[in-house]
N, C-alpha and C positions, 0 to 999 in steps of 0.2 A: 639363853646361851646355848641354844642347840646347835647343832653342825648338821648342814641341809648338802644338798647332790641332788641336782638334777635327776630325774628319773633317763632313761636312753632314748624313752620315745618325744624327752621333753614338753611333757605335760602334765607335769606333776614331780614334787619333792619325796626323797627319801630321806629320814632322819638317820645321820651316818655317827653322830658322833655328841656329846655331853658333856658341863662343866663335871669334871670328877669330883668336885666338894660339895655341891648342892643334896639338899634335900628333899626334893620337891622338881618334878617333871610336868610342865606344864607343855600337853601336846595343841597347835593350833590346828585351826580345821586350813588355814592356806599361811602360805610364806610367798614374799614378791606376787603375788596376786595368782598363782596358782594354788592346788590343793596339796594339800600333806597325804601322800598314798601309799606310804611303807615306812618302816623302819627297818635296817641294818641290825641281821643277829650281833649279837655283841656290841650293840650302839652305845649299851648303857653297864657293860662289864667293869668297867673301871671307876663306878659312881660309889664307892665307898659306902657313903652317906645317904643314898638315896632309900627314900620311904616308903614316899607318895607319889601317884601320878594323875595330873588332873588332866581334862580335856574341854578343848570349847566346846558350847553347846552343838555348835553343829558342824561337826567332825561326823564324815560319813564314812570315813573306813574303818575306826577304832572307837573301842570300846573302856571304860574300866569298870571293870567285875571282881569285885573281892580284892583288892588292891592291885591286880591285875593289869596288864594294856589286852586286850581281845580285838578279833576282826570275825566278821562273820563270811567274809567271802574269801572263799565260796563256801566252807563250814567252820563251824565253831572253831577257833585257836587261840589257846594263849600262847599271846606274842610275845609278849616278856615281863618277867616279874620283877619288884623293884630289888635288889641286890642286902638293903638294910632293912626290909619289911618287915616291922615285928608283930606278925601273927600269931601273938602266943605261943601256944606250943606244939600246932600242927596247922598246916596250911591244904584244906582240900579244893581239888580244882572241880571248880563248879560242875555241876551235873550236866548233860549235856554238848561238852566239852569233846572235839572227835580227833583233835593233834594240837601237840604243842609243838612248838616251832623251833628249830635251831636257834643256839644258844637261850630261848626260854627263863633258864635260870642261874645264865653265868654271872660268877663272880659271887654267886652268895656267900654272906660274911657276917660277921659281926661289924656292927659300926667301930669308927674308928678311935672315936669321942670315948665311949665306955661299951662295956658287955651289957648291950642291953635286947637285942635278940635273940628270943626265946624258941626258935624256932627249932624244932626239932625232929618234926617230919613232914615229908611232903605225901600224901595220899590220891593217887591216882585213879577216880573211881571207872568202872566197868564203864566202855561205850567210845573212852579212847583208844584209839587204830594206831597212832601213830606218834612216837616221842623224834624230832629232829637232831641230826647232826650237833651234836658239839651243845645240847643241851643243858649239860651241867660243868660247862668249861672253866675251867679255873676256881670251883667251889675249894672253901677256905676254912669251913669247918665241919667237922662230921656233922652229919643228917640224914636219917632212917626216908628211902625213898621206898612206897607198896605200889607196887606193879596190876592192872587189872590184867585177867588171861586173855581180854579183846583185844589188846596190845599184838600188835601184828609185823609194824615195821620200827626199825631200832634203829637211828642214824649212825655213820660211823662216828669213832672217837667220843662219847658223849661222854666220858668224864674226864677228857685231855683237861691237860693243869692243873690237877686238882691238886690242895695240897694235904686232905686228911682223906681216910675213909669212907666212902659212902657208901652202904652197905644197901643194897636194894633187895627186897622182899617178894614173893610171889610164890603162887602156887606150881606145886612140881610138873617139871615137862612143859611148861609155859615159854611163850615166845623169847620173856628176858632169860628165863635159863640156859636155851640153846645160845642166845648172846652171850650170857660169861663163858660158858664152856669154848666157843668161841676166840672169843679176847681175853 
């Protein structure tokens, strides 16, 4: 039940859009006999429910990492996290890792069914450059975000919508400080 868009050069699908009840993302590697080559930040914001994401074996642009979607081109990026993933009680983005993507981790919530997402920080290790626009859009419960000082470029709006707290952490004089002082 995904929602597909033509890409502009019309050769290839972007994932625009998601059942909001579902559990479970299953990305294919083509739709209508081209390939699946993006996904729309916020495609998957309003998935309540959403856990997991699979993908067919041979999907060349996306990855899943850690319960993650990732692309590697041109570098490392989480693309978007599932919105109900229960990670325990902290969710580190793989090593390696050099931008996460606008909207990345809109909509984080508790499921809707019961309080069963433990999720209580996200840890951003040294080596990511860069967090996207509108990143943590519409997040829905407090959660401790730790900033690395390689952190260089800050999108705007990254906690538009939010409806608690999110208190982000980091060493002083650091890229995200000059951003709250900022906003």
């Amino acid at each position: 039940q995904l929602q597909y868009q033509l890409t502009a050069d019309g050769k290839g699908y972007e994932i625009v859009g998601y059942d909001a009840g579902a559990y479970t993302a299953h990305i294919p590697a083509t739709y209508n006999g081209l390939p699946v080559v993006s996904i729309r930040g916020g495609a998957f914001k309003d998935c309540a429910n959403l856990r997991y994401f699979t993908m067919d074996a041979d999907q060349q642009t996306f990855y899943v990492e850690g319960g993650a979607i990732f692309t590697n081109d041109p570098e490392k990026t989480l693309v978007c996290f599932p919105p109900a993933y229960d990670a325990q009680t902290y969710y580190r983005v793989p090593e390696g890792t050099v931008k996460i993507a606008p909207f990345a981790f809109a909509g984080l919530r508790y499921t809707g069914m019961k309080l069963i997402n433990t999720l209580a920080a996200i840890i951003i290790p040294e080596g990511v450059r860069e967090i996207g626009e509108r990143a943590f859009y519409e997040v829905h419960y407090q959660i401790h975000v730790y900033v690395p000082d390689s952190l260089t470029v800050i999108g705007e709006h990254l906690l538009e919508g939010q409806t608690s707290n999110v208190p982000f952490f980091g060493n002083a004089g650091c890229a995200f400080e000059k951003y709250a002082r900022a906003n």
